[in-house]
N, C-alpha and C positions, 0 to 999 in steps of 0.2 A: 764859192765866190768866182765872178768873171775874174777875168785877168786884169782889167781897168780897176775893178775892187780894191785886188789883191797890190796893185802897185800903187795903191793910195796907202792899203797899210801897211806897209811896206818903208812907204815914205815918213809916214806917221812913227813906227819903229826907229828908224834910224836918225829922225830930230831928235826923239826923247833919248836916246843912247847917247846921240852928240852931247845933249847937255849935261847929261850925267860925266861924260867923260870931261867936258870941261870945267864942270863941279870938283873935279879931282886935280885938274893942274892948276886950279886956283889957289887950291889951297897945300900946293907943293912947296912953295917956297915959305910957308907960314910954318913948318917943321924943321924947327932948330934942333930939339932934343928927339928924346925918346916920350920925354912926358909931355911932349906936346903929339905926337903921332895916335899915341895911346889913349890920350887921355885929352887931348884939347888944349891941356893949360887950364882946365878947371873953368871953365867961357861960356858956357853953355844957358841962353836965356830958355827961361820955362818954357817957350813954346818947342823949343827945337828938342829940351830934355823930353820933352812930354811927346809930343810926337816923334821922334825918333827912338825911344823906347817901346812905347809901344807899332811900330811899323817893323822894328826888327823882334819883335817878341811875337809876332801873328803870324809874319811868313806867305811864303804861297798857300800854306796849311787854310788860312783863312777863304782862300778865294779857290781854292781845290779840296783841301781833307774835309772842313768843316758841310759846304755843300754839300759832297759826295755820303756825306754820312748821312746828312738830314734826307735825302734822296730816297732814302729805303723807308718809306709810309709802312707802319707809321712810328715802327720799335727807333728804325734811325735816327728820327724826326727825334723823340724823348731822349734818345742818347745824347741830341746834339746841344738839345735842351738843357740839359744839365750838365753838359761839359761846358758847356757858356757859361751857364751859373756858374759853375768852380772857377772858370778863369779871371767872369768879372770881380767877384769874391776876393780871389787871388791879389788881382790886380789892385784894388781897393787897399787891402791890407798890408801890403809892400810898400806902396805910397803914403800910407799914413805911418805905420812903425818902424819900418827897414829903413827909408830914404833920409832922413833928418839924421840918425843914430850915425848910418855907416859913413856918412860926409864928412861929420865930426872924427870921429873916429880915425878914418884917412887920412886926416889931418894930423890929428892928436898923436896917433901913430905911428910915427915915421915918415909920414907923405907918402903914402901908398898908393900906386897907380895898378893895380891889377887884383882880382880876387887874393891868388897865392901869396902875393906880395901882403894882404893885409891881413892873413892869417898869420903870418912870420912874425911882422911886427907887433901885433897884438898879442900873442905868447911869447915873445922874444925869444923865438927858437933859431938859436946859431948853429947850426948843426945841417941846417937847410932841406931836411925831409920833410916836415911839412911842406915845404914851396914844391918841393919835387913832387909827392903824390900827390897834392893837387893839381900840378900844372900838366901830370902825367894823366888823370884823370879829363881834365880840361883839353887833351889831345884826342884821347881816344872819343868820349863823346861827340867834340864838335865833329868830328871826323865822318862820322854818321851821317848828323846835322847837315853838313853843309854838303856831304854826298846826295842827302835827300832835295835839297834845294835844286842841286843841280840837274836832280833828274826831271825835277817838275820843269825846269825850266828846257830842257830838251824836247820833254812830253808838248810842252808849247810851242816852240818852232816847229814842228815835227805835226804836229793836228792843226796848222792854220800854214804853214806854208811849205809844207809835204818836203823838209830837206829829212834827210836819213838820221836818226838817231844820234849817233856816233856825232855825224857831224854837227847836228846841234847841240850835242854837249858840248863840243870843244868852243862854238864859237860864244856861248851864254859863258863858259872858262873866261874868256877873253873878254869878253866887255866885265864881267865884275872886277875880274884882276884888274883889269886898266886903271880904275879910279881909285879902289883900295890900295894899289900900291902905292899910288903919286901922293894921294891926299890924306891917308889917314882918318882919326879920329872926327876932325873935322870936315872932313870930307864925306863920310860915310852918317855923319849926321844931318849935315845938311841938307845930301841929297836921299834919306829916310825920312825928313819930314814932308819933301817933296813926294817921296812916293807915295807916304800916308796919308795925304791930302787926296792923290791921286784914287788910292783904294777905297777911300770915306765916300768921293765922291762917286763911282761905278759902282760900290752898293748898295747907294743908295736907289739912283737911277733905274739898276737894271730890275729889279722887284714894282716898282710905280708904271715901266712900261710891259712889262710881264702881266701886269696886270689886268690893263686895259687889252691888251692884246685876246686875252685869255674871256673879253668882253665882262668885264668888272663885276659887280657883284653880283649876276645871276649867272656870267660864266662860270665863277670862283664856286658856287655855290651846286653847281652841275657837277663839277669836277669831283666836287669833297663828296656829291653822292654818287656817284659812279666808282669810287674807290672799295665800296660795299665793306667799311670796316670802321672800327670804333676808336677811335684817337683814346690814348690815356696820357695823363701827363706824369704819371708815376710809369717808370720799368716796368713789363711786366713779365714773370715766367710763363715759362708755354702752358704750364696750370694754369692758369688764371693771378697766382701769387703776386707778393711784391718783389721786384728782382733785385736783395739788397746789395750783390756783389756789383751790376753795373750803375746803380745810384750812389753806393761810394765809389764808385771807378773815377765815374764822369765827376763828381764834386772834387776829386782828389788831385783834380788837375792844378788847383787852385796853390798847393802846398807846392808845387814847382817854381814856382815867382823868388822863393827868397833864394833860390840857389842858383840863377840864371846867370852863368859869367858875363852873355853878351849887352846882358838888362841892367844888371846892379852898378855896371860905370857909369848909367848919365846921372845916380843919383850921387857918384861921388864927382863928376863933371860939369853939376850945376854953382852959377856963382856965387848963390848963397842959400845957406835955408830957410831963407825967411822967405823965398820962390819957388822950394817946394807945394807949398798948398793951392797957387795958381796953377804950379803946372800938374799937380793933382786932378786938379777938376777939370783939365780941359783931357787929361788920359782918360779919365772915366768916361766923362761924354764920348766921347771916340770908338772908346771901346766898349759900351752898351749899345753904342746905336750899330757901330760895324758885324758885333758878333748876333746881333738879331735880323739886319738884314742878310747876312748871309746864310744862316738858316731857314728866312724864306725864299729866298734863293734855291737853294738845294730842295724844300716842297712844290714850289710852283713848278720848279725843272722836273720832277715829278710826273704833275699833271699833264706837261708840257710833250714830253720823251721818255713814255712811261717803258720803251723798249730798250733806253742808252746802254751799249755795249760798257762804257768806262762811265761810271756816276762820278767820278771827278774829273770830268772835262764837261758838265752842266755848265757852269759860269760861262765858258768859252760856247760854248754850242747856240746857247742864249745870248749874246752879244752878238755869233754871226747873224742870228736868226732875225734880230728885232729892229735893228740898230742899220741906218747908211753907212757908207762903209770907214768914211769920215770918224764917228760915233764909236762905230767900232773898231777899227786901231786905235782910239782912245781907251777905250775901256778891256783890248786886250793888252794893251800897254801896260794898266793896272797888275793883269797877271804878272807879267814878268817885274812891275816896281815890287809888288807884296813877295817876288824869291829875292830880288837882288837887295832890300831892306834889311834880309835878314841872313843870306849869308855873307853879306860884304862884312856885318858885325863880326859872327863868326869867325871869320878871316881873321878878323884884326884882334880879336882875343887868342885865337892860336897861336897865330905870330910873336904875340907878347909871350905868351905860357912859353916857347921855346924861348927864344930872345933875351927877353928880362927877365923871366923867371926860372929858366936852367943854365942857358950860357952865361949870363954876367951873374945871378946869382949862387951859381956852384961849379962852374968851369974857368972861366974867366972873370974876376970880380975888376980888373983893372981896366975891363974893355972899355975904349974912347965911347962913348955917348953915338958920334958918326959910324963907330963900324956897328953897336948892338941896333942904332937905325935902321942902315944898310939889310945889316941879316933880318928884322923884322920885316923887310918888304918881298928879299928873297926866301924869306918861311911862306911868306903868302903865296909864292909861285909854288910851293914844294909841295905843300898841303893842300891848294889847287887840284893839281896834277893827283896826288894820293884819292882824292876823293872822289872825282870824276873817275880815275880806275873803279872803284867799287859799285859804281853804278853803269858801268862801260859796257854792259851784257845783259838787257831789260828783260830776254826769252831765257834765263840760266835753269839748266834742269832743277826741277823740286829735289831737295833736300839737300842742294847744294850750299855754299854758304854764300854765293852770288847770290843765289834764289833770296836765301835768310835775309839779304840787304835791300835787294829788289823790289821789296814790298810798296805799296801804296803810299803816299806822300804821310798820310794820315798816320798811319801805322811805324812809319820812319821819325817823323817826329815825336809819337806818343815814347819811342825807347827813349832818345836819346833825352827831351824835355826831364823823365821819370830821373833817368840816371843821374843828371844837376840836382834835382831835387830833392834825389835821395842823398847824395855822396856831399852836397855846399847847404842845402836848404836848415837841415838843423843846428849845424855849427854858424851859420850865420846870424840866425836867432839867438842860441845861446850865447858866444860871443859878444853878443851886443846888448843879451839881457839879464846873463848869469856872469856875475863876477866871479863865482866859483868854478869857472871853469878852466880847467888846465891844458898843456898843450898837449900830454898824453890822451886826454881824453878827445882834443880837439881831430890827432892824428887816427888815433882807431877809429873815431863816430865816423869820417870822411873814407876808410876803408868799406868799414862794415856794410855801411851804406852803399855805396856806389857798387861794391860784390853783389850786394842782395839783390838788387835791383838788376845786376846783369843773369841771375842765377834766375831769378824768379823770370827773366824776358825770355829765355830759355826751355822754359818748362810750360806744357799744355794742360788745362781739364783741373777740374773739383779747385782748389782754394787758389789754383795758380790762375785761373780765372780773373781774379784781381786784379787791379790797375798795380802794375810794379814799384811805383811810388810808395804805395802804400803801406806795404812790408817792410821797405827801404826806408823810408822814413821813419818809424816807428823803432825798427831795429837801430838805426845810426844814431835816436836820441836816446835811446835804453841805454845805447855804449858809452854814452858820451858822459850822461850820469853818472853812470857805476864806474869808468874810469876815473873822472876826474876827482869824487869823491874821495877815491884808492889813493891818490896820489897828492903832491903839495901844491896848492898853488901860490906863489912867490906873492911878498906883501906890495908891491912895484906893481903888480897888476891891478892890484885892488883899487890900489891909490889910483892909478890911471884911467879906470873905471869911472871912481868915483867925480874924476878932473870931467871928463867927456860928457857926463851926463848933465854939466853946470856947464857946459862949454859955451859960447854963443857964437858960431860961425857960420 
């Protein structure tokens, strides 16, 4: 880009950041407690639940992992394919079973504002280990997570306006913190449905002028032969076989949805349930139309740049390439809303997991409401800073464990996604479907899980090949079974069960 370019988006950058930042002192002074920081006040109309759930659930992954994958014609292309399918799957069945259930629930339970928080309450575990290993689990994950955000988002300033590394991490640090600290809950909603819109809109655009670019259907059709290979839409082994490990890899994405800390609060954040099936329908549309355009996205980049050094910097490469320059500081803009959507969440789930869920609930339980506030906004600085360290050195020699963190945005998300999925995914289910279930069982399933799933992310070749969810999940609902069966569970449970599932809230 000339320089005249570059200071249009440039400018473009720094109005969308403006508003962002004042999306956050708007709604500074709307946080009296803690439970409105966390959790809204329960406020949440369908559009904003629905869209800022899914906006903090896709991530920069969407408009960089997911591309980048589909980018490798044409094994990538079917992987990306069927991790789409899983998610929209995913997504589909979290909003119809999970949403309704855990709102009531939240309610019926103590008034639960955080994942750990509703596991305590629902086995009325006084003893406060379950809230610990969750919320201890709920650290080290997002930790990943939101490390991985920030690298994509360095990776961005740093391939469109040549600042170094280092310093574009620090300063993508600092515009997220700004608004997550001030605004919270509501704040990090509002301006997620903002970016969501923003995302929906750039993927769809940049695929329609890709196209014509590409001189439409006899370009498109030149290209797909010039590729000299045979598209399948099943996996396939380098035999020619069916490749069943990465067909349930990519489906298995889908079982990550019910364990997601940053996902599962708008469904306890909406104002009623009788709103969850609008704002149903309008996530699915969202998220069928954005996970298909981005997948041709990552094809046409393909045919486009069939030499790209990084295949997840396509999205970006194609925006410079197609687009004035106007066009495109909008639609790079995108990039940076689909990171900042999704770890501003992040943020604000860490914050809580420290906060209210280990200092007022096992260190401090008399703590003022104002100080456990206070310290969720400086958890947000702390955790900030931890997480940009881990991604602070993008060249770390191989088999270091910089390097092990380093990895590709896609491949940073797929741990961390696995490990919610394994360690929250089944007991949230059971919880909510199995009255029999105890808080023994609830505490090991959330161990065993979340271990396997780090053990298996660990390990290369023959079965560990698998998506780590998948082990992790299976294993953490095996425990959860077999323990709680072992064990009693109290008749206060049952009844409470039984209240919830007749509840109308």
């Amino acid at each position: 880009m000339s320089s005249g370019e570059m200071i249009t988006v440039i400018v473009i950058f720094v109005l969308y950041l403006a508003m962002m930042i004042g999306i956050g002192f708007h709604f500074y002074r709307k946080n009296k407690n803690v439970s409105d920081y966390v959790l809204g006040g329960r406020k949440l109309n369908p559009w904003v639940a629905a869209m800022s759930a899914q906006a903090s659930d896709m991530s920069g992954w969407l408009l960089l992992g997911l591309p980048g994958t589909a980018y490798a014609l044409y094994a990538g292309t079917t992987e990306a394919i069927w991790t789409a399918v899983g998610l929209a799957l995913g997504t589909y069945l979290n909003w119809l079973i999970v949403a309704k259930r855990l709102r009531k629930y939240t309610l019926v339970a103590g008034d639960a504002i955080t994942l750990p928080d509703f596991f305590q309450n629902r086995f009325r575990d006084k003893s406060g280990v379950l809230k610990l290993v969750s919320a201890i689990f709920v650290l080290i994950f997002f930790l990943f997570y939101t490390a991985s955000m920030f690298s994509a988002g360095a990776k961005l300033f740093t391939s469109v306006f040549g600042i170094p590394y280092q310093a574009a991490l620090v300063l993508g640090l600092v515009i997220i913190v700004s608004y997550t600290f001030m605004g919270g809950f509501l704040a990090v909603c509002w301006t997620d449905m903002v970016q969501g819109v923003l995302m929906f809109v750039a993927l769809i655009v940049t695929p329609v002028v890709a196209y014509f670019h590409m001189g439409g259907g006899a370009g498109l059709s030149a290209a797909l032969a010039g590729v000299g290979d045979t598209f399948s839409l099943l996996p396939k082994t380098a035999d020619g076989g069916l490749n069943v490990l990465m067909l349930v890899s990519a489906l298995a994405w889908g079982l990550g949805y019910f364990g997601q800390p940053h996902i599962l609060p708008r469904f306890m954040a909406i104002r009623s349930s009788k709103e969850i099936r609008p704002a149903r329908v309008i996530a699915m549309v969202w998220v069928v139309i954005s996970l298909t355009a981005a997948i041709i996205v990552g094809a046409m980049g393909a045919f486009l740049y069939p030499t790209l050094a990084d295949p997840e910097s396509v999205f970006m490469q194609m925006t410079i390439d197609l687009f004035p320059p106007i066009i495109t500081g909008i639609l790079l803009t995108a990039i940076l809303a689909a990171i900042m959507s999704t770890a501003d969440s992040q943020l604000l789930v860490t914050s809580s997991a420290f906060s209210n869920d280990i200092y007022k609930g096992l260190i401090n339980k008399n703590a003022s409401e104002k100080k456990v506030l206070w310290l969720s906004r400086i958890t947000v600085i702390v955790i900030s800073v931890l997480a940009a360290l881990l991604v602070s050195v993008p060249d770390a020699a191989e088999g270091t464990f910089m390097y092990l963190v380093n990895q590709s945005v896609f491949k940073l998300v797929a741990f961390a996604w696995a490990g919610f999925g394994a360690a929250f995914g089944p007991i949230v289910l059971f919880s909510l479907f199995w009255k029999r279930t105890t808080k023994q069982g609830a505490l090991w399933g959330i161990i065993a899980g979340g271990v396997t799933a780090c053990v298996w992310w660990l390990n290369q070749g023959g079965i560990f090949d698998v998506y780590e969810i998948v082990p992790g999940f299976l294993v953490s609902s095996l425990v959860i079974i077999v323990v709680s069966l072992c064990t009693k569970c109290p008749a206060e449970l049952k009844e409470e069960f039984e209240r919830v599932k007749t509840a109308d809230l």
